[in-house]
N, C-alpha and C positions, 0 to 999 in steps of 0.2 A: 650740676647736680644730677644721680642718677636719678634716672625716671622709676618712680616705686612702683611696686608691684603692686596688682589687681587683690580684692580679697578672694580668699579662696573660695570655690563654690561647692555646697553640697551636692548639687544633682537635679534638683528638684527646681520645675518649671519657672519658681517666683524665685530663685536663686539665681536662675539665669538673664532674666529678665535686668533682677538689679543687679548681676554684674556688667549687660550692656550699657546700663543708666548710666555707670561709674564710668565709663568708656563714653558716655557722652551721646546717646545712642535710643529710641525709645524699641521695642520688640513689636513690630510692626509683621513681619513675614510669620509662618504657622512654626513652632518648634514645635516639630516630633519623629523627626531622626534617631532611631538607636545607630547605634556605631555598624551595626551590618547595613544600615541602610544608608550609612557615608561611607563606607568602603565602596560598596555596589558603585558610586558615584564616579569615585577615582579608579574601581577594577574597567568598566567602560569606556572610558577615558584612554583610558592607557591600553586597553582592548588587545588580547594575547593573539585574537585574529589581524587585526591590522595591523596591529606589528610586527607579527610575525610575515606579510604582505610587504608593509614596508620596505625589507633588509634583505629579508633571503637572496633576491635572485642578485640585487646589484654585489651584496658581501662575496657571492661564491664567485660574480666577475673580476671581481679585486684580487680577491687572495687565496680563492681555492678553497676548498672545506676550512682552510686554516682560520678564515674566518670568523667562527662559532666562538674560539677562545676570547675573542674581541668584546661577546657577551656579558660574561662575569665580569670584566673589565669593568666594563661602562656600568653593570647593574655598580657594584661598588663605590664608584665614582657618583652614582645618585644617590644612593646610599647618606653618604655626609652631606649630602643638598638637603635630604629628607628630615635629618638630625637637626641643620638649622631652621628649617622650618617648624619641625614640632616645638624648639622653642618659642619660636615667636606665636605661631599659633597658640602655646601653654598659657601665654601670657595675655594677643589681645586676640580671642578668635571671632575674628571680623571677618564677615565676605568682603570680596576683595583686595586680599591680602599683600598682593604685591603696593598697593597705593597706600593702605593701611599703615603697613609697617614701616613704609618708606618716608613716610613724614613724620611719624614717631621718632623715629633713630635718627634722620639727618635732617629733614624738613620739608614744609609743603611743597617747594619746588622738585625735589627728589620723587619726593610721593608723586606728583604728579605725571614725573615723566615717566616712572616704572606703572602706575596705574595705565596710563596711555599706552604702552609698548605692548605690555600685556594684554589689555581689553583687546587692542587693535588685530596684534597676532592671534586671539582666542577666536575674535570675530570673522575675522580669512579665512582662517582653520576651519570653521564652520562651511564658508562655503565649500571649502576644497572636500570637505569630508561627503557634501551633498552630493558634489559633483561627480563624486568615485564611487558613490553608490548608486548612481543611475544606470552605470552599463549592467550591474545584477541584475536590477530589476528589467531592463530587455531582455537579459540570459536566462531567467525563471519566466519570462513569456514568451519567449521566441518572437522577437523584432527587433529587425534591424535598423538603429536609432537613426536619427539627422543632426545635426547641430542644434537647431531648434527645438526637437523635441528631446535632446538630452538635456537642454536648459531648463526645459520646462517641467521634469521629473525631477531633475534638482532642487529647482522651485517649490514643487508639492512636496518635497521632503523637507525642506527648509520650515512651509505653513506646517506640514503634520504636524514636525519636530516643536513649534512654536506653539500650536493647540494644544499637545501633549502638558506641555509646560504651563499652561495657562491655568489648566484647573486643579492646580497649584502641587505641593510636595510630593502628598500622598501618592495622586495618581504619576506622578514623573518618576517615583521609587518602585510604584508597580511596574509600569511599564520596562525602566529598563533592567530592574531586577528578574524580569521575567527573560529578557533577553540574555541578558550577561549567563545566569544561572544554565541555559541552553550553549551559549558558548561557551562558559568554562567545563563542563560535562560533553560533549564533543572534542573539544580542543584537546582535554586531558586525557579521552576514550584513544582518538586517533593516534597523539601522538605515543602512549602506550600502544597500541596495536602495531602500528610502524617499527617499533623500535623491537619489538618481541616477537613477532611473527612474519615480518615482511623487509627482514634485512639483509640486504644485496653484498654490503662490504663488511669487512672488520673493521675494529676502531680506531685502527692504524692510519684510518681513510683521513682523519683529523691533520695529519700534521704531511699532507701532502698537498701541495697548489697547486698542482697540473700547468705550472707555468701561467695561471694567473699575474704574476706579477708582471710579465713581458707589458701590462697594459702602463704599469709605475718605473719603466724605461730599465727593467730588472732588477731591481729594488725591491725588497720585501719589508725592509725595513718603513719605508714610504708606501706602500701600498697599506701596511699594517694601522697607518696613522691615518689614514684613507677612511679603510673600515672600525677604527675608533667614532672617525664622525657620524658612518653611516647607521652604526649599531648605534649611537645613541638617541635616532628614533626610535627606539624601541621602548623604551624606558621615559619617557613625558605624559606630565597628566593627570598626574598623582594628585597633584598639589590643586586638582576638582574639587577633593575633598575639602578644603577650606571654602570653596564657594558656598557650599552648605554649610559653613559654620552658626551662621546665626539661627539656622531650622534643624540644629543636631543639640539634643539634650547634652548636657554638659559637657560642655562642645572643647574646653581647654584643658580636657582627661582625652575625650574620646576621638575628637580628630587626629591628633597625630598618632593615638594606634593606629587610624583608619587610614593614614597615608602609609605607614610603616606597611599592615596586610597588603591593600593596594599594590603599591611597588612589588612589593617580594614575592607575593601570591604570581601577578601576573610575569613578572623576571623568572620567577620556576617554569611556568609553562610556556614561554619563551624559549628557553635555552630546551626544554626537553624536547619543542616540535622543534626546535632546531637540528637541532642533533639527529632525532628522527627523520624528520624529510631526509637531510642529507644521506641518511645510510641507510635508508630505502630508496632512494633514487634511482634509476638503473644506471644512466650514463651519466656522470658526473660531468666531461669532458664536453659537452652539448650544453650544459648549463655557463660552465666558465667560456666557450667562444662564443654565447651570446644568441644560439640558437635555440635557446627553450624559455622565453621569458615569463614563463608561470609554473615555475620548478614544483610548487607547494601540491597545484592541482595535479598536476604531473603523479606526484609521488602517491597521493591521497588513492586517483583513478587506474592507474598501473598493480597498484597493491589491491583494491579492496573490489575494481570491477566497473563496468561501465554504469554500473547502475547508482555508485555512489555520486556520480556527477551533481544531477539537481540536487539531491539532500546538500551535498557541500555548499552548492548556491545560496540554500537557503543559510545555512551556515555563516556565510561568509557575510550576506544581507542585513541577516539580523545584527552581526556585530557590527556593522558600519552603522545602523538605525538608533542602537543603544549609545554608541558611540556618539552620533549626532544629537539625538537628544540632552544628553548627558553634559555635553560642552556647551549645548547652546543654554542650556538653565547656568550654565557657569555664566557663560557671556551675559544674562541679562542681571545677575546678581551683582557681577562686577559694574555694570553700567548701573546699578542702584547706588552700588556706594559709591559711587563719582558723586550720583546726580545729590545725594542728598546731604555733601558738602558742599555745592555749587560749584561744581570743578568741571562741568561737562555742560554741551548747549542744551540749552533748555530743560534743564534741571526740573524744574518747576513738574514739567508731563514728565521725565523720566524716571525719576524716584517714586509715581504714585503707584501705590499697590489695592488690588481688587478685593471683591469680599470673601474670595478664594484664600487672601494672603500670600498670593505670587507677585514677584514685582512687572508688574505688567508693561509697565511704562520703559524699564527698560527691556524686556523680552520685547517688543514692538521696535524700539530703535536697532537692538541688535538681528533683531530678523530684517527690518529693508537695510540695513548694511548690508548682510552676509546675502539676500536676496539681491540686491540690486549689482555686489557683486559679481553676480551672475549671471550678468549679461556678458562679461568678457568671454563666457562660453562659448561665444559665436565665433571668436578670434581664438586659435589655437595658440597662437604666440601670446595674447593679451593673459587668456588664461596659465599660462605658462610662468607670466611676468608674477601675478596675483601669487600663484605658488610656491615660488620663487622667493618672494617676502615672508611668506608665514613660515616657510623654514626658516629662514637668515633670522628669522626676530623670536622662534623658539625659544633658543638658549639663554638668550640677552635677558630677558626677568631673570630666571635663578642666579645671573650673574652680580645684576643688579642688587636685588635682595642679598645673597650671601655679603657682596664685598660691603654694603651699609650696616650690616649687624657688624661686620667684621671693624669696621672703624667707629661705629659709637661704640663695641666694648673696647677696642684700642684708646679712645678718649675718655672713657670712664664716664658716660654718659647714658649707657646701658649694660645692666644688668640684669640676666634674666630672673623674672621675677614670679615665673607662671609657676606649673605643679611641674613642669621638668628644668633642672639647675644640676648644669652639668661641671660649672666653676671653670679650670684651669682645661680640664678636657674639652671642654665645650669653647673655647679659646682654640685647640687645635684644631680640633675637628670641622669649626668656622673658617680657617686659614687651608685646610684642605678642600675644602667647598670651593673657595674663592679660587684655589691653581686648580682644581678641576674644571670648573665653570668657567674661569677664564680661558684654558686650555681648547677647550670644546668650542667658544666662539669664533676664536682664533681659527681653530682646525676648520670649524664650517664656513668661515669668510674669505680663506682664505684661495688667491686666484688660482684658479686650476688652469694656467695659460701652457705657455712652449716650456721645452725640456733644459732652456737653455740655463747655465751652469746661474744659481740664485735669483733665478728668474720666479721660481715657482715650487714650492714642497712637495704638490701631490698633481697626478699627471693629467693631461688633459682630457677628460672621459669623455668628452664629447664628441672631440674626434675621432676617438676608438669607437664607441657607441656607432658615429656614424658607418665607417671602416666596415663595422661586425654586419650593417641591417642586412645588405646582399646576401651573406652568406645565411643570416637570420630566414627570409624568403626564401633561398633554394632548398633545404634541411629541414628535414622536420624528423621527428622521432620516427621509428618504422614500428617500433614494438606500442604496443595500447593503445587506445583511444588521445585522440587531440587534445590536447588545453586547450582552456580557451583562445592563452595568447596564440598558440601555435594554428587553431583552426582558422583565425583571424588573418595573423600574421601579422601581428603585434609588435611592432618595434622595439628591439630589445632597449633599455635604457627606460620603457614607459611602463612599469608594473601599476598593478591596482594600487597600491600603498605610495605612488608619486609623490604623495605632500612632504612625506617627510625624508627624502632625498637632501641630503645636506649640500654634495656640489651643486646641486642643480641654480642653486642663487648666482652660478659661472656659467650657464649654460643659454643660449636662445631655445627654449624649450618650445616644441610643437606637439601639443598632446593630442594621442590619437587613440578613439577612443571603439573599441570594436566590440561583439557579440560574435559569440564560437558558432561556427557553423549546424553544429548538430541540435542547436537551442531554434535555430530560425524555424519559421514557416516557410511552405514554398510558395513563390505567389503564384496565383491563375494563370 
């Protein structure tokens, strides 16, 4: 029998309430999200500064400015991931959606493992996000970190991030709307200024690789499938926005506009500081052999002056901090709806929520996860490992979810039944979801080993990475001031945006973590 659809809601707070009822469900969390304030959720998440961190410098290793096109690719490819989610969202908008929908359509056991994948990778993510915000904050104080005390800044960003959260919606909507708003007004300023006043090449400069591909054994076509995997961190996150489902007014209208902005909002200013950087950069050719591993600041302090340095810091700060907050209110809302199925330990404390109306119980279990994770910070390889996973298990939810809608509507089992029914199109558009989604995890799992003939699709960057560091250390730009990575001497292959590195789940990663020289103090 197909599963019927929800009744329709008006809007109105006692409307929402009994369509959770009918879902099985009492309205325990605070509803009063407008749809700016779920976007804000998913625009964070998906953060135009850390993604743009991300991708830039490994993409230009790969494949030379040709990389950028890689962009639009992949936004469109999320694109139809985004399309099956607003329906399912239309239909049941549950925090925790991936576990939600997954035992709707196929059954508890499905739910569970997609709820589980998801919570877990959300929860890594969280530390990895801490962990790559700590060296800012020595580079906006000038000190030079230890192992320990970058765990331990991580830490206090993890408690901030979990306080922030606790006193409940409102304040976690100021907060990181206050953030976001600073970074998509910087992000949009610069890379407008870059592109308009401070460009180096023409736009011919696109469809040239400087011989990048020599790293994919001269293959461009393999290199190009390279940077498919790597641009598609740029593009996850979105799908925040269902975490607040249950605290967004009409939440089965208004969520999946709020994924829709989300995505495409943050995908334009994406590809435009792409673009940007790139054709404001001075030496392109420093970038692809691996000698400039912080292109972004490069280009940002080259163009605009020594003096935009710290402001950028701050910049780049607040977007990891919004960022952070943002995913960990995801992680504890996801860890609500486990617990208050009984599908997660100790249910009982993790489903209870405060007189705030946050769910506390699970913001507490998801902070000494992602906290105690964060000891492997003492071991560069251990951290490495932990990174390693939260990439590999990104993609896996959207694959999961898409390919489950995709077979209960192929069994006629479901029907979408919410305010978006897309029929026959909506049929294709779920079957293109699934060969994208499954393509992507393919692409990111796949072994980056030896060249040797079907041994392996995409080259070994590890070895090259290594190959490059020497020359990385003797080189350094002559013209402007230092990047960070450069006044460091930053291992090419280890940008701020590490987490979402798609080979790197092939890689014995050693994260190293530095402070630019001109940020330090001097000691006595």
């Amino acid at each position: 029998m197909p599963i019927p659809p929800p009744p329709s809601p008006a809007g109105s707070g006692d409307d929402d309430a009994a369509r959770l009822a009918s879902l099985g469900y009492k309205q325990e969390l605070r509803r009063s999200l407008n749809i700016l304030g779920n976007i804000s959720m998913g625009f964070a998440v998906v953060s135009p500064v850390v993604a743009l961190y991300a991708v830039s410098m490994i993409g230009t290793m790969i494949a030379g400015p040709v990389w950028v096109w890689a962009l639009p690719v992949v936004l469109a490819g999320q694109c139809v991931v985004v399309n099956v989610y607003s329906e399912l969202t239309s239909q049941w908008p549950l925090a925790g959606g991936p576990y939600q929908w997954g035992r709707r359509l196929i059954g508890p056991s499905f739910g569970w493992l997609s709820g589980w994948v998801w919570q877990f990778a959300v929860m890594f993510g969280n530390t990895t996000v801490a962990y790559l915000a700590a060296p800012w904050v020595f580079a906006l104080i000038g000190v030079t970190p230890s192992p320990g005390a970058m765990v331990a800044v991580s830490l206090a960003i993890v408690l901030f991030c979990a306080l922030v959260n606790a006193y409940g919606i409102n304040i976690l909507k100021w907060f990181v709307s206050a953030g976001i708003a600073g970074e998509a007004i910087a992000s949009v300023l610069v890379g407008l200024s870059l592109l308009l006043f401070f460009r180096k090449h023409p736009f011919s400069l696109f469809t040239h690789t400087f011989g990048a591909e020599s790293l994919s054994g001269g293959s461009l076509p393999v290199a190009l499938l390279t940077v498919l995997a790597v641009a598609g961190w740029a593009f996850i996150g979105f799908d925040a926005c269902v975490s607040t489902a249950e605290e967004t007014r009409d939440a089965g209208r208004q969520v999946p506009r709020a994924m829709w902005w989300a995505l495409l909002s943050v995908g334009a200013v994406v590809i435009l500081n792409a673009v940007a950087v790139a054709i404001s950069y001075p030496d392109t050719a420093t970038v692809v052999a691996g000698k400039d591993v912080d292109p972004v600041t490069t280009a940002v302090v080259t163009s605009f002056g020594s003096w935009s340095d710290k402001p950028f810091v701050v910049v780049v700060l607040v977007s990891f901090l919004a960022c952070a907050m943002a995913s960990q209110g995801g992680a504890a809302r996801g860890l609500y709806s486990l617990a208050r199925d009984d599908v997660f330990p100790f249910s009982r404390h993790v489903r209870k929520v405060n007189a705030r109306r946050a769910p506390l119980g699970g913001l507490i279990a998801s902070t000494l996860v992602s906290g105690t994770a964060l000891l492997l910070g003492m071991n560069a390889t251990a951290i490495g490992s932990l990174i390693a996973f939260g990439t590999a298990a990104t993609f896996l939810p959207f694959f999961l979810v898409s390919a489950a809608a995709l077979i209960a509507r192929l069994r006629g089992t479901w029907v979408p039944g919410g305010h978006i029914r897309q029929g026959r199109k909506g049929t294709v558009l779920n079957v293109l979801a699934v060969a994208w989604t499954g393509f992507e995890v393919t692409n990111v799992a796949w072994p980056r080993g030896a060249r040797t003939a079907g041994s392996a699709l995409v080259p070994d960057l590890g070895r090259a990475a290594r190959r490059r560091r020497g020359a990385g250390r003797r080189d350094r730009l002559s013209d402007g001031p230092p990047t960070p990575g450069q006044a460091a001497g930053r291992r090419p292959g280890v940008p701020p945006g590490l987490p979402r590195l798609p080979f790197s789940c092939h890689l014995h990663l050693h994260v190293d973590v530095h402070v630019p020289e001109r940020h330090l103090r001097r000691a006595p």
